[in-house]
N, C-alpha and C positions, 0 to 999 in steps of 0.2 A: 532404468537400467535394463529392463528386460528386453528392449530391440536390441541394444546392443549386445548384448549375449544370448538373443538366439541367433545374431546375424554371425556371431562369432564359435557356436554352434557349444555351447555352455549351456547347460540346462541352471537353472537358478530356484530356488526351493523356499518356502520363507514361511514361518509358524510363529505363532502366538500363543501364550500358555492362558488360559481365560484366569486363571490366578494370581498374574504377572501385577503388580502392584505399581500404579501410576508411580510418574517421575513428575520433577517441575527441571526442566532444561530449558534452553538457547534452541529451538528448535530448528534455525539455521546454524548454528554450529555443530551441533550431533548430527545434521544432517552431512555437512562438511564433514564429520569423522567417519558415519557411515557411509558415504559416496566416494572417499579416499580408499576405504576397506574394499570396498565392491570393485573397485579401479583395479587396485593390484591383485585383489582373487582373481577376477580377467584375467589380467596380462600373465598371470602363473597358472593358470590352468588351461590343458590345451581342449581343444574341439571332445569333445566326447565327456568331458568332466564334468562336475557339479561343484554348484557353490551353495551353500545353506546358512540360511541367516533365523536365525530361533531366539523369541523373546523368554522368558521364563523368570520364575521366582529366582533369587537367591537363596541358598542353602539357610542362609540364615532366617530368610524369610522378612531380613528388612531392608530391603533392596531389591531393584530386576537386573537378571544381567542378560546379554545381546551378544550371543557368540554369531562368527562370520566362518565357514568352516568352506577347506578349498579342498578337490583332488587333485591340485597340483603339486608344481614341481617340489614343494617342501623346504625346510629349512636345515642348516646343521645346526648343531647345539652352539659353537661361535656365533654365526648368525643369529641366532633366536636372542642370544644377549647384547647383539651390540642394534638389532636395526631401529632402535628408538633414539640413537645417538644419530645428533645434528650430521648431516652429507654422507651417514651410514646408507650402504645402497649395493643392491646388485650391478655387475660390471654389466651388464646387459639389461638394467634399468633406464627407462627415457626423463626419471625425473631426476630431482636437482639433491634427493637427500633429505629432503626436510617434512615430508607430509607425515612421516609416523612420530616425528618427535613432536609437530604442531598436533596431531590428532591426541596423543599423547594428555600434550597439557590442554588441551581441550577439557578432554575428559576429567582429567586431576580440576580442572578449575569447578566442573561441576560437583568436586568429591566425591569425584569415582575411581576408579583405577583402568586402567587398558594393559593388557597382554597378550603375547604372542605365544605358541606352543605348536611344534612339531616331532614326530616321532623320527626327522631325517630327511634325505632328500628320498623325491619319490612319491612321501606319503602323504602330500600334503600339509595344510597349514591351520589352524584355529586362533581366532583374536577374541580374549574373550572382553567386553566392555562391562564392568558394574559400577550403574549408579544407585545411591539412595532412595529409598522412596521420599517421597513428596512428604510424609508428616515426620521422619530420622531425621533429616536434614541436619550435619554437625555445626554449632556453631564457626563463624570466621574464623580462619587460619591468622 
């Protein structure tokens, strides 16, 4: 991703917490969640912005979680609730509606959770991703 947001003139930021506690994921499909997150931080943040993607412990400490943080255009509190619903989309989105709800159950299928959080339009946007570590793992749903 990094050509395409310097050519898009996006600076792009990316840390790792050395405490961060392995996962056992689909690592083309997190990769899919991640490269979905990294799309739309693009297309919402203009020239001059930053996008930050930070691995780290969970609070709880039995889990990592993998926030995607934009300076763009932000979200309202409607939006921040409904964009994981199936053809939910900005009117000025090129896609079809359905990558947040797929990246979604992505995530949920590893038994993690995906969210979104904005302070509004303006300020930006945060997706935070937590999955389990490798030895929590909950039994089958």
């Amino acid at each position: 991703h990094s050509e395409r947001y310097r050519s898009a003139g996006v600076r792009i930021d990316a840390s790792l917490a050395d405490s961060t506690p392995r996962v056992l994921v689909d690592p083309e499909r997190i990769q899919e969640v991640l490269g979905g997150l990294l799309d739309n931080a693009l297309r919402c943040t203009p020239a001059g912005g930053t996008v930050t993607v930070v691995g780290r412990p969970s609070a709880s400490g039995d889990g990592a979680v993998i926030t995607v943080t934009d300076t763009g255009v932000g979200l309202t509190p409607t939006e921040t609730g409904q964009i994981f619903r199936r053809f939910a989309k900005a009117a000025d989105s090129p896609g079809s509606g359905l990558g947040l709800t797929i990246a979604r159950a992505i995530v949920e299928a590893h038994h993690g959770t995906l969210t979104a959080d904005s302070d509004g339009p303006g300020t930006g946007a945060c997706f935070t991703i937590t999955l389990p570590a490798s030895g929590s793992r909950p039994t089958a749903r």
